[in-house]
C-alpha positions as CSV (number, residue, x, y, z in Angstrom):
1,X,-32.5,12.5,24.2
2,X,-29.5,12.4,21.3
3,X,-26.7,14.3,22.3
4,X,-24.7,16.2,19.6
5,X,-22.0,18.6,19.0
6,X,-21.2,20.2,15.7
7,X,-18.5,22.5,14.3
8,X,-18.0,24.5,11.0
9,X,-14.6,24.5,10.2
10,X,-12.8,26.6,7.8
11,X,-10.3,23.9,6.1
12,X,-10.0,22.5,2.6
13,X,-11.7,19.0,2.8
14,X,-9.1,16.1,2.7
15,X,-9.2,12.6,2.3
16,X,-7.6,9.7,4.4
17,X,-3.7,9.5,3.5
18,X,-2.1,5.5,2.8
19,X,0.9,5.3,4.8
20,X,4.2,5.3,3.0
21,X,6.8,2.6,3.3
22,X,10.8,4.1,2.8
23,X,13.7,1.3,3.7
24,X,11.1,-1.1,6.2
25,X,10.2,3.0,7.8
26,X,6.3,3.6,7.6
27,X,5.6,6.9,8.0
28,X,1.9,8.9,7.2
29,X,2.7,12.2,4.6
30,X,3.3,15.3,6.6
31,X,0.5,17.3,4.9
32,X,-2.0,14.3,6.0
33,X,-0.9,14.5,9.8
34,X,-0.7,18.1,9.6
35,X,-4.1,18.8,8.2
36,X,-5.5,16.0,10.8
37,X,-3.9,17.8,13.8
38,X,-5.1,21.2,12.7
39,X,-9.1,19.8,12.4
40,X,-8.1,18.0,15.4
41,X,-7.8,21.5,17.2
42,X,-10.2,23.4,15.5
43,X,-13.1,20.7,16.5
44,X,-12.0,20.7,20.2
45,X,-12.3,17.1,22.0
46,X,-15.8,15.4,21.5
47,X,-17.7,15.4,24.7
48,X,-20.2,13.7,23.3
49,X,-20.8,9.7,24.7
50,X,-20.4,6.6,22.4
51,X,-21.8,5.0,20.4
52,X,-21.0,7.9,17.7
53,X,-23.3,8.7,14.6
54,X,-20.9,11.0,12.1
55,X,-21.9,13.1,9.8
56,X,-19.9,15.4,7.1
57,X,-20.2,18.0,4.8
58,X,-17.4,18.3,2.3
59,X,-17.7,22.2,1.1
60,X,-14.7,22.7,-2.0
61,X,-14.4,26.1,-3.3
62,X,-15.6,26.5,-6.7
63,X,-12.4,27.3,-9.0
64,X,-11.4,31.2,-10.0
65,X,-11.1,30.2,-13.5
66,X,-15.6,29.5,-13.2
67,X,-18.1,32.1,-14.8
68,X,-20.1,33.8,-12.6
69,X,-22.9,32.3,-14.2
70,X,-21.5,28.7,-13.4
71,X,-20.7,29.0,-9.8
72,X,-24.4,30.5,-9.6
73,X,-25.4,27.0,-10.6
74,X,-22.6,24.8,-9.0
75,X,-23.6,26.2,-5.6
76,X,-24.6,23.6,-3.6
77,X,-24.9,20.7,-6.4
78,X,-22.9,17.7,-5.7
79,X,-19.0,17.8,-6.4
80,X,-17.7,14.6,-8.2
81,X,-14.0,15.6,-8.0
82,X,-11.1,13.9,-5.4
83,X,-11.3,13.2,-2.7
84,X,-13.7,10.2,-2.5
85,X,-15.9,11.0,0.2
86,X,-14.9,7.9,1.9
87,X,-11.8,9.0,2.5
88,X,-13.0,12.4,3.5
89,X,-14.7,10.8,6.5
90,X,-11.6,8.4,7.3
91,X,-9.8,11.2,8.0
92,X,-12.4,12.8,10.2
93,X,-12.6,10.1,12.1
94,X,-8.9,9.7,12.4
95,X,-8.7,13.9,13.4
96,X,-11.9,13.2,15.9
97,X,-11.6,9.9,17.4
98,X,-8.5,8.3,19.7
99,X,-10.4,4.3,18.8
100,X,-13.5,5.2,16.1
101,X,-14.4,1.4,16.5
102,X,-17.6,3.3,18.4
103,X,-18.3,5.1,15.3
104,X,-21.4,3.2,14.3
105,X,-23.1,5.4,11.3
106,X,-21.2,7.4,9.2
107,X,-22.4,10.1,6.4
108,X,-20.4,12.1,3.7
109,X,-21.8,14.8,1.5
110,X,-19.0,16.8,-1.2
111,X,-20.7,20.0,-2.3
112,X,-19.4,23.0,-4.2
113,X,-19.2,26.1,-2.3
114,X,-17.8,29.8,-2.4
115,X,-15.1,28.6,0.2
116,X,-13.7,25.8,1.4
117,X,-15.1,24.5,4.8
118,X,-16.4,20.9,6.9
119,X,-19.6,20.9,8.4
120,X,-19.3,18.0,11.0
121,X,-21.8,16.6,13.3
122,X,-20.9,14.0,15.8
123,X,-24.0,12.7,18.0
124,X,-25.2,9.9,20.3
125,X,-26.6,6.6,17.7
126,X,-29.6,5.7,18.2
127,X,-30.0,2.2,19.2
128,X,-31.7,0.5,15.9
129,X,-35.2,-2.0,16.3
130,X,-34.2,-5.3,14.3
């Protein structure tokens, strides 16, 4: 039996920071750490056991400035804009996991949506048949 938790949290999706170097100081941008720490709490610890299959839903609200007639169609299609969903689920896994070396499958989806939001679902892997 695959144990899983999942959460839908209400937060603008965000992508993985680089660190910043200032005078041999490396430091990660405040609005990275802070957004990580506030997904951090909204998730709640993950009770679930390694090995850990990911998987996220990017949701990025449509723009004011779109028709009615456009976000009627943009719902739900794919959103090409920043940031790469790579990064999306670096950060997740930075928010989520204290070592995500037991993160074993990872999967991103970016979607357009009336408000901003990530759906994530962390769950027991599988083990794989070679």
């Amino acid at each position: 039996m695959t144990a899983s938790q999942s959460a839908v949290i209400p937060l603008e999706p965000f992508g993985k920071a680089r660190p910043r170097v200032t005078r041999g100081h490396t430091y990660m941008p405040h609005s990275y750490t802070a957004a990580r720490d506030a997904l951090r709490l909204m998730f709640g610890p993950v009770t679930v056991a390694p090995p850990w299959a990911l998987s996220v839903t990017a949701v990025r609200a449509m723009p004011a400035s779109w028709s009615k007639r456009k976000r009627a169609e943009m719902a739900g299609a794919w959103c090409l804009s920043k940031p790469d969903a790579d990064n999306v689920a670096g950060a997740v896994m930075d928010a989520l996991f204290e070592d995500d070396a037991a993160v074993v499958a990872v999967s991103c989806r970016k979607v357009w949506g009336p408000s901003p939001e990530m759906r994530i679902e962390v769950r027991t892997a599988e083990a794989v048949a070679a």
